[in-house]
RODO-2510 file (C-alpha; in nm, 4 decimals, decimal comma):
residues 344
     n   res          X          Y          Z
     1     x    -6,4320    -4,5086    -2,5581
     2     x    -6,4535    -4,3646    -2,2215
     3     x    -6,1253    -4,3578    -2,0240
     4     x    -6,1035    -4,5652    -1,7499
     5     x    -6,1384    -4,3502    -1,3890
     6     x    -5,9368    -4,6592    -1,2136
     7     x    -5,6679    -4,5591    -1,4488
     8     x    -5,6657    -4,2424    -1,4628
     9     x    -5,6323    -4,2047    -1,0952
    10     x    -5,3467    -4,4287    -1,1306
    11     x    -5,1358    -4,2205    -1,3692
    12     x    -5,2104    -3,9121    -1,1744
    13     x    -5,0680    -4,0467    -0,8591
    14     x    -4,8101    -4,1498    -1,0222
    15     x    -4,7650    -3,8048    -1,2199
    16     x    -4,7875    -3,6576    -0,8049
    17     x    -4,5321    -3,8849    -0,6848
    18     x    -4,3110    -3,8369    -0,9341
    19     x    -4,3578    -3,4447    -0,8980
    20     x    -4,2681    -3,4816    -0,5539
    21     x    -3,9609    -3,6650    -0,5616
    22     x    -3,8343    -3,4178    -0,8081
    23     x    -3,9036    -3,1530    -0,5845
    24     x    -3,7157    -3,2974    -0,2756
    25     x    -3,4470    -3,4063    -0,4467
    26     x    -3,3979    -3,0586    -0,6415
    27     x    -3,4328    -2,8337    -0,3011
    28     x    -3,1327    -2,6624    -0,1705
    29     x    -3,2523    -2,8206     0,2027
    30     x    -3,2919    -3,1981     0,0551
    31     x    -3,0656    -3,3775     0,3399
    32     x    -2,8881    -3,6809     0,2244
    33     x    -2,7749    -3,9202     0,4949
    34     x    -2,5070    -4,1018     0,2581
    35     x    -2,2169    -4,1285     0,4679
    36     x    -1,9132    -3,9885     0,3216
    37     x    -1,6692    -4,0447     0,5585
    38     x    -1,3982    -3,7473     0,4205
    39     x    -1,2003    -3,6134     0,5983
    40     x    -1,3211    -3,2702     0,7225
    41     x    -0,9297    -3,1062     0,7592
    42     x    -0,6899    -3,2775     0,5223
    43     x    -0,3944    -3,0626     0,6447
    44     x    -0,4525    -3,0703     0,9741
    45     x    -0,4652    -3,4353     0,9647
    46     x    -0,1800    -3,4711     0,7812
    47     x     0,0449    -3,2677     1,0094
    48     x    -0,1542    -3,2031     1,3376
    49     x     0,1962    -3,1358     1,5389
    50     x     0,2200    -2,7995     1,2728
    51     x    -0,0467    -2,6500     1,4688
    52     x     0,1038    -2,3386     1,6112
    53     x    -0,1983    -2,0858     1,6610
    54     x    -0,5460    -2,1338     1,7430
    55     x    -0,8266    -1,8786     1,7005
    56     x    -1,1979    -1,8881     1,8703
    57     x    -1,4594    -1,6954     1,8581
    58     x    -1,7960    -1,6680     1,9242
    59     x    -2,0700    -1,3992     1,9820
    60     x    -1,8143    -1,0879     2,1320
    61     x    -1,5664    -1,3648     2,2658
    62     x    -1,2770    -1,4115     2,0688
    63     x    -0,9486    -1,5676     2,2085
    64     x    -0,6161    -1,6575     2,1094
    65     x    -0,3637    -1,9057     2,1574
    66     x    -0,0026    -1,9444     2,0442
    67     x     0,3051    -2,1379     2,0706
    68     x     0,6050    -1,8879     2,2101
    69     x     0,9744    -1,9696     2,1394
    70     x     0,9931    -2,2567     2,3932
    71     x     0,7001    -2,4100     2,2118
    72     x     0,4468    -2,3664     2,5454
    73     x     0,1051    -2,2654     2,4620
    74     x     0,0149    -1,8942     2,5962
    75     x    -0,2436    -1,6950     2,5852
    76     x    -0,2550    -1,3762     2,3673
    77     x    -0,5816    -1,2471     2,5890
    78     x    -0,4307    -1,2983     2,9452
    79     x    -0,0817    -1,1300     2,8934
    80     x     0,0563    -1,4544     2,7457
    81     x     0,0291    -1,6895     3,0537
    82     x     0,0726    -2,0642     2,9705
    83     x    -0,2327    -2,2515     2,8518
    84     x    -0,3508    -2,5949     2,9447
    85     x    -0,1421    -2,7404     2,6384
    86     x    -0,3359    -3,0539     2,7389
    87     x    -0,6724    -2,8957     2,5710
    88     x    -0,5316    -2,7526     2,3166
    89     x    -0,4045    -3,1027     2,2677
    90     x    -0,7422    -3,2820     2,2325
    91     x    -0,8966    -2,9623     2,0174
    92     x    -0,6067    -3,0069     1,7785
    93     x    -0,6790    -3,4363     1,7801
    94     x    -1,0711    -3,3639     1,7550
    95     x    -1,0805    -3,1811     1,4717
    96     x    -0,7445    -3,3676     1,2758
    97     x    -1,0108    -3,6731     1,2955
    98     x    -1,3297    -3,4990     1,1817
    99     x    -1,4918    -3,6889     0,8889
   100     x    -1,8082    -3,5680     0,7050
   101     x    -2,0590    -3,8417     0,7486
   102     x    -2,4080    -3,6264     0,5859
   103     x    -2,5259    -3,3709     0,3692
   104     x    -2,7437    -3,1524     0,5691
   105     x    -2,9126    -2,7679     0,4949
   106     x    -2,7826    -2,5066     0,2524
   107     x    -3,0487    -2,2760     0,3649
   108     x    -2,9520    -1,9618     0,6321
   109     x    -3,2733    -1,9756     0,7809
   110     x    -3,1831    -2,2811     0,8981
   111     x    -2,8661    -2,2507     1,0490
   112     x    -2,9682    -2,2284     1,4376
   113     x    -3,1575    -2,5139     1,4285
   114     x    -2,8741    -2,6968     1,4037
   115     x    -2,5921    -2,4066     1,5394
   116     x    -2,4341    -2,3295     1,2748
   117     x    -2,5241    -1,9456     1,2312
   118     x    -2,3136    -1,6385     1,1763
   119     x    -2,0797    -1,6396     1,4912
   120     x    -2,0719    -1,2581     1,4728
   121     x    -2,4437    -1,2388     1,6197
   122     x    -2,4368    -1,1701     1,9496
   123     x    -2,6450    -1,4188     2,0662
   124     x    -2,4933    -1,7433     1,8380
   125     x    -2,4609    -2,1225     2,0208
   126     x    -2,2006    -2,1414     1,7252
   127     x    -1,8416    -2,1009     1,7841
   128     x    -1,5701    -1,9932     1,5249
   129     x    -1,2261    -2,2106     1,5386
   130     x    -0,8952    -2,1577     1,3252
   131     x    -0,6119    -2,3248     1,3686
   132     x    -0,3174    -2,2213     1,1624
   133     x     0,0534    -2,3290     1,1163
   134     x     0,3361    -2,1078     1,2062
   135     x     0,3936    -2,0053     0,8217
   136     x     0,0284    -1,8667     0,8707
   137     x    -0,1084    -2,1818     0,6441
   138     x    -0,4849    -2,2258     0,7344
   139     x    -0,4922    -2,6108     0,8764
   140     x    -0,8497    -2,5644     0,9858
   141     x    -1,1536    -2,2986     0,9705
   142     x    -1,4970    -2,3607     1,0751
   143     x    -1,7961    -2,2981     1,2283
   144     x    -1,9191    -2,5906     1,5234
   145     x    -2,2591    -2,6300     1,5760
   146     x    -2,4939    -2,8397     1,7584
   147     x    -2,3293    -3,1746     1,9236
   148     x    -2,5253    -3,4937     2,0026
   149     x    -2,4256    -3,8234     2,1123
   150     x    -2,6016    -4,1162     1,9792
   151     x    -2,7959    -4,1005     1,6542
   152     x    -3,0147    -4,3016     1,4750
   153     x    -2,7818    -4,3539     1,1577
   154     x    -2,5204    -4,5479     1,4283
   155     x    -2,2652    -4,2182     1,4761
   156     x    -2,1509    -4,2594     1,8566
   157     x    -2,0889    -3,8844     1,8888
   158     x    -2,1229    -3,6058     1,5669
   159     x    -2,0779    -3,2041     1,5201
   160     x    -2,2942    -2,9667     1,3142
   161     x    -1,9960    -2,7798     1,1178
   162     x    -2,0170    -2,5354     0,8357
   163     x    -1,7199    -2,3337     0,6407
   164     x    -1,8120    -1,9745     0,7310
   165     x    -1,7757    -1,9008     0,3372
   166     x    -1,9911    -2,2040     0,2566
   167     x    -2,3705    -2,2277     0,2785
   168     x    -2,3664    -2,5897     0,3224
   169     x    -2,4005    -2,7172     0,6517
   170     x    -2,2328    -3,0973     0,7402
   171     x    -2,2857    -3,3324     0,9974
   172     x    -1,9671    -3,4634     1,0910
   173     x    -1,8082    -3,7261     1,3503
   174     x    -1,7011    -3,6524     1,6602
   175     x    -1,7563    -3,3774     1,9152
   176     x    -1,5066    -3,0957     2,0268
   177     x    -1,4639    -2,9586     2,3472
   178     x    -1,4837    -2,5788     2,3401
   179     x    -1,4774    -2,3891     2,6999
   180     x    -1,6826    -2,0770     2,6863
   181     x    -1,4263    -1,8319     2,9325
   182     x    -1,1216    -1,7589     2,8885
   183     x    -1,0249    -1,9152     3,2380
   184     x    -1,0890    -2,2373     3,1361
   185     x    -0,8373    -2,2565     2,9015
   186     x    -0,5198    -2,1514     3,1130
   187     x    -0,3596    -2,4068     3,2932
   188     x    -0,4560    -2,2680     3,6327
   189     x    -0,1934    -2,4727     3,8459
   190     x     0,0634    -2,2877     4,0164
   191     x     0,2833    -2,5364     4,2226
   192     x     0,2994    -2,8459     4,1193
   193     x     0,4806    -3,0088     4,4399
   194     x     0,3082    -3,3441     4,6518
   195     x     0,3490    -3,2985     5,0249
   196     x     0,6174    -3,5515     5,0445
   197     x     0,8440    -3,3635     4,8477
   198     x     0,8739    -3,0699     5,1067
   199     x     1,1276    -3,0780     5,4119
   200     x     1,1055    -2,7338     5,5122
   201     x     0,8737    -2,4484     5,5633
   202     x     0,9432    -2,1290     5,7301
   203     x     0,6534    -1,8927     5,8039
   204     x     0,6690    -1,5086     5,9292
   205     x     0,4545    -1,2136     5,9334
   206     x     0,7016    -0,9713     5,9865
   207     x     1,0909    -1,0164     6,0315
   208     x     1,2062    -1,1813     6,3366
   209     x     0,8859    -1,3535     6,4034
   210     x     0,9546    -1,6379     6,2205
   211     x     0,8379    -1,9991     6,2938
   212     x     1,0635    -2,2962     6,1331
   213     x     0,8611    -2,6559     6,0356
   214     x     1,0951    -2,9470     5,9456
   215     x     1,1438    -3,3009     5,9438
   216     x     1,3896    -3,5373     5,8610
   217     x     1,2097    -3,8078     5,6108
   218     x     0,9026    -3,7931     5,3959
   219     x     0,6869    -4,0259     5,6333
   220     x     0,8116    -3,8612     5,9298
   221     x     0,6331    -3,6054     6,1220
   222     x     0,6842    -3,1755     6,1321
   223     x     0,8677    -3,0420     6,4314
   224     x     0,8020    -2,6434     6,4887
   225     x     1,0118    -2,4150     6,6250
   226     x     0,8532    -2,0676     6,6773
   227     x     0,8804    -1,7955     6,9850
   228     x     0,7474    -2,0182     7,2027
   229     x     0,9974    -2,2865     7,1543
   230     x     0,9861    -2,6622     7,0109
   231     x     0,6970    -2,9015     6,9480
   232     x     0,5636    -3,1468     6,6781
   233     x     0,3066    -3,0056     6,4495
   234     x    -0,0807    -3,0808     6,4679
   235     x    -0,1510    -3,3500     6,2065
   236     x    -0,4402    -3,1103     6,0793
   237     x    -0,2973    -2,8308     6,0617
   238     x     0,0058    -2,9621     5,8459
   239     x    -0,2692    -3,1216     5,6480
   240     x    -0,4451    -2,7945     5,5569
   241     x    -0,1337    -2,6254     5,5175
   242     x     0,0672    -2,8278     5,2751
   243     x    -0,2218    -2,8882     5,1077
   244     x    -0,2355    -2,4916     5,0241
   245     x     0,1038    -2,5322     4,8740
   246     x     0,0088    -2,8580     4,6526
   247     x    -0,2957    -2,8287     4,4868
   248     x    -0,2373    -2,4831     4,4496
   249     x    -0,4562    -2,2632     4,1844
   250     x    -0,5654    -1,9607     4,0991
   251     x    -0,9044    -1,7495     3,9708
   252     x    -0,7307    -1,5015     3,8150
   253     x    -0,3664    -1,4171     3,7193
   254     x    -0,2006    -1,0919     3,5706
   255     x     0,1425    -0,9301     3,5020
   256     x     0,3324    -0,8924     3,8530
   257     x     0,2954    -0,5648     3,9745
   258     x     0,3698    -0,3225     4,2639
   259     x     0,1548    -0,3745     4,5639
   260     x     0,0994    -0,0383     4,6754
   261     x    -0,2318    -0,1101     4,8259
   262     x    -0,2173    -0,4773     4,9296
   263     x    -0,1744    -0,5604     5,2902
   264     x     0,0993    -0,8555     5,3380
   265     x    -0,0698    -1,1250     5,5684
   266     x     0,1971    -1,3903     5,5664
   267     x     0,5859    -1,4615     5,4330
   268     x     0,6422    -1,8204     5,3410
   269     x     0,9636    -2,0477     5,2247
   270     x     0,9311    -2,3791     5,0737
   271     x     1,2300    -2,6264     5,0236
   272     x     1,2091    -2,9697     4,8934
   273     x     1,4178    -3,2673     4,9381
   274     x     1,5795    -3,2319     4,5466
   275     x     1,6577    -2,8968     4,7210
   276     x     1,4771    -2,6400     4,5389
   277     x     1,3327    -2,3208     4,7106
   278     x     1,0581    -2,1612     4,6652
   279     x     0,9509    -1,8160     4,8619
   280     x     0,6234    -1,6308     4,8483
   281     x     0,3937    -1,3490     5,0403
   282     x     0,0156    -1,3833     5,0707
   283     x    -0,1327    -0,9929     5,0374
   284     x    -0,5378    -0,9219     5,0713
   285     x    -0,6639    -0,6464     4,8145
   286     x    -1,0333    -0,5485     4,9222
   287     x    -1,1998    -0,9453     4,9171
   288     x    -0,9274    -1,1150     4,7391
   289     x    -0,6020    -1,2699     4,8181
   290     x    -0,3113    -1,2772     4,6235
   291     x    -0,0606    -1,4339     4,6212
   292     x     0,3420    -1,3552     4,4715
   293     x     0,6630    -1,5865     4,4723
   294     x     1,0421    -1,5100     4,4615
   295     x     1,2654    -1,8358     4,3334
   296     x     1,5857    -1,7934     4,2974
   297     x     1,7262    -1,8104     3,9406
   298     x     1,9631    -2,1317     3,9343
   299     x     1,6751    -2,2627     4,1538
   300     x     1,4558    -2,1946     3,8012
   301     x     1,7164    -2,3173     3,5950
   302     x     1,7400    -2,6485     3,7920
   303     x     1,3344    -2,6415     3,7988
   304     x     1,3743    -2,6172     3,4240
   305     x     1,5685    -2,9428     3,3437
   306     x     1,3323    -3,1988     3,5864
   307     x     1,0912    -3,3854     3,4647
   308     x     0,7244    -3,2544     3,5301
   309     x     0,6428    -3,4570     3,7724
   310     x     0,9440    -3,3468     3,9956
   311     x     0,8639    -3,0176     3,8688
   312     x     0,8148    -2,7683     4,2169
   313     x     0,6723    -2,4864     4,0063
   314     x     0,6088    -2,2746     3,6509
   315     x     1,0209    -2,1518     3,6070
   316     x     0,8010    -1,8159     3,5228
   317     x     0,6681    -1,7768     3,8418
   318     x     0,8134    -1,4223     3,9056
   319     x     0,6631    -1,2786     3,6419
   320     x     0,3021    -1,3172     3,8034
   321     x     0,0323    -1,1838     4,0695
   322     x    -0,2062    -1,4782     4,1401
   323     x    -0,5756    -1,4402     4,2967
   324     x    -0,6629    -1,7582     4,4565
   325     x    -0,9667    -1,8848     4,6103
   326     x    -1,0792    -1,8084     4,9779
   327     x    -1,0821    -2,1405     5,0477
   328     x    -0,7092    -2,1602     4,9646
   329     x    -0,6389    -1,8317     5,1227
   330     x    -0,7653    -2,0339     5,4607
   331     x    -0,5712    -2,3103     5,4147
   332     x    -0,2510    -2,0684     5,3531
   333     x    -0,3083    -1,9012     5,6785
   334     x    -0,3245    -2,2199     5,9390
   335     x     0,0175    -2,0880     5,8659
   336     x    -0,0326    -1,8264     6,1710
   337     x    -0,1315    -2,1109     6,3553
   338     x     0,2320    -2,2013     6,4204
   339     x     0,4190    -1,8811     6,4147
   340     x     0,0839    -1,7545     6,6772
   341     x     0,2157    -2,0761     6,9090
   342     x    -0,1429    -2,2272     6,8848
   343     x    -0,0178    -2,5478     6,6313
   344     x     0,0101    -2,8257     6,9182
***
């Protein structure tokens, strides 16, 4: 009997499907999209508030954070200034909640599709993260890839991770928020006091040329008193002034230091209703201005104790030469302004 051609076209494509499954299913890159909802950092998650050190690194970045004695953030890289403990925060909460939702690639040439190469390279989109306890117990370690938001397998927002001893690559929930610089990371405020809080300012460039600005309530207007004798203070230039001293920050901060070659533009002295005092000198190096503060140490003390939203300043502030913007700078020196006589 002659076999049937209908059938044996049948039993091949059946032989050829069967072939193929086998084949997809037994490749190192087959990518399942079975959610598996584990957690990716069991100890992390279980005690996120043991988190005492955090590691990143990426390409020839790498930075590191800590918690000093009085349980602040610093950073190791920038002479141990304070860090924004409020990212640290959400990097700590982001990856405590990180659950594995898919399977995806085993295979290296792979890994930059979905950012999840070697960090070492110099030119990696992945970024290395560690976070350990203060025993040195590992509480996290991976590599962050690619991020999306919105997916076709209903994930709201998910992460590309992979263990950098592991070949296999996850998709994972969530999304972490990495900065790039090291700036970004500091907590670049340096007064933290709201123009109603102040009730004095005197201003000087040199001693004996001193102009005094006071009033007697929060809503009440500045009166000056400089060489040329009394008057009430120009609504915009107290505006631009105090607003130098309130939203104060800097663009670059280091250990303080001897001024040997800065030229002092301006002596200030803030007081505040609670009574605190704080007293500073504007300098210009080359194109920058910097800025230095003297507070007196039962001033810091008494700083210290308030609550942060009273809080006047960092109780470190001596320790510290800060480079702030031009813009600032500007706003600092409306200060001449009054001690010049032209304020009115």
């Amino acid at each position: 009997m002659r076999p049937n051609p209908s059938l044996i076209l049948f039993l091949l494509a059946v032989f050829s499907t069967t072939a193929a499954l086998y084949s997809i299913n037994s490749s190192e890159d087959y990518q399942r999209t079975t959610a598996d909802d584990v957690i990716v950092f069991p100890r992390l998650n279980a005690k996120p508030e043991s988190a005492n050190v955090l590691l990143i690194e990426t390409g020839g970045l790498k930075l590191k954070f800590k918690q000093n004695e009085g349980s602040v953030w610093v950073a190791e890289d920038k002479f141990d200034y304070p860090a924004s403990s409020k990212l640290i925060q959400k990097v700590i909460s982001q990856l405590a909640d990180m659950r594995k939702i898919a399977v995806k690639t085993r295979m290296p040439s792979r890994f930059n599709q979905i950012g999840v190469e070697p960090y070492q390279q110099a030119d990696a989109n992945s970024v290395f993260v560690k976070l350990q306890g203060a025993d040195g117990e590992i509480l996290a370690e991976s590599i962050l890839g690619a991020q999306f938001r919105r997916n076709n397998i209903g994930i709201a927002e998910g992460t590309f991770i992979r263990h950098p001893k592991e070949q296999q690559a996850w998709l994972a929930s969530g999304s972490i928020d990495i900065p790039s610089d090291l700036l970004s990371w500091l907590d670049t405020r340096i007064l933290n006091v709201e123009a109603n809080e102040i009730k004095k300012v005197k201003l000087w460039e040199k001693p004996g040329d001193t102009a005094v600005l006071a009033r007697s309530n929060d809503n009440g207007g500045f009166v000056y008193q400089n060489r040329d004798g009394i008057g009430y203070l120009d609504r915009e230039v107290a505006k631009n002034l105090f607003e130098s001293l309130t939203k104060l920050s800097f663009v670059d901060v280091w250990p303080r230091k001897k001024p040997e070659k800065w030229q002092s533009i301006l002596y200030f002295e803030v007081e505040a209703y609670s009574g605190s005092k704080i007293a500073g000198q504007l300098f210009r190096s080359d194109s920058r201005k910097i800025l230095q503060f003297s507070v007196e140490e039962n001033a810091l003390k008494n700083i210290a104790l308030r609550d942060l939203a009273d809080t006047i300043a960092y109780s470190e502030l001596n320790k510290w030469s800060y480079v702030i913007p031009s813009w600032q700078a500007d706003r600092f020196l409306e200060g001449l302004k009054v001690i010049e006589g032209g304020s009115q």
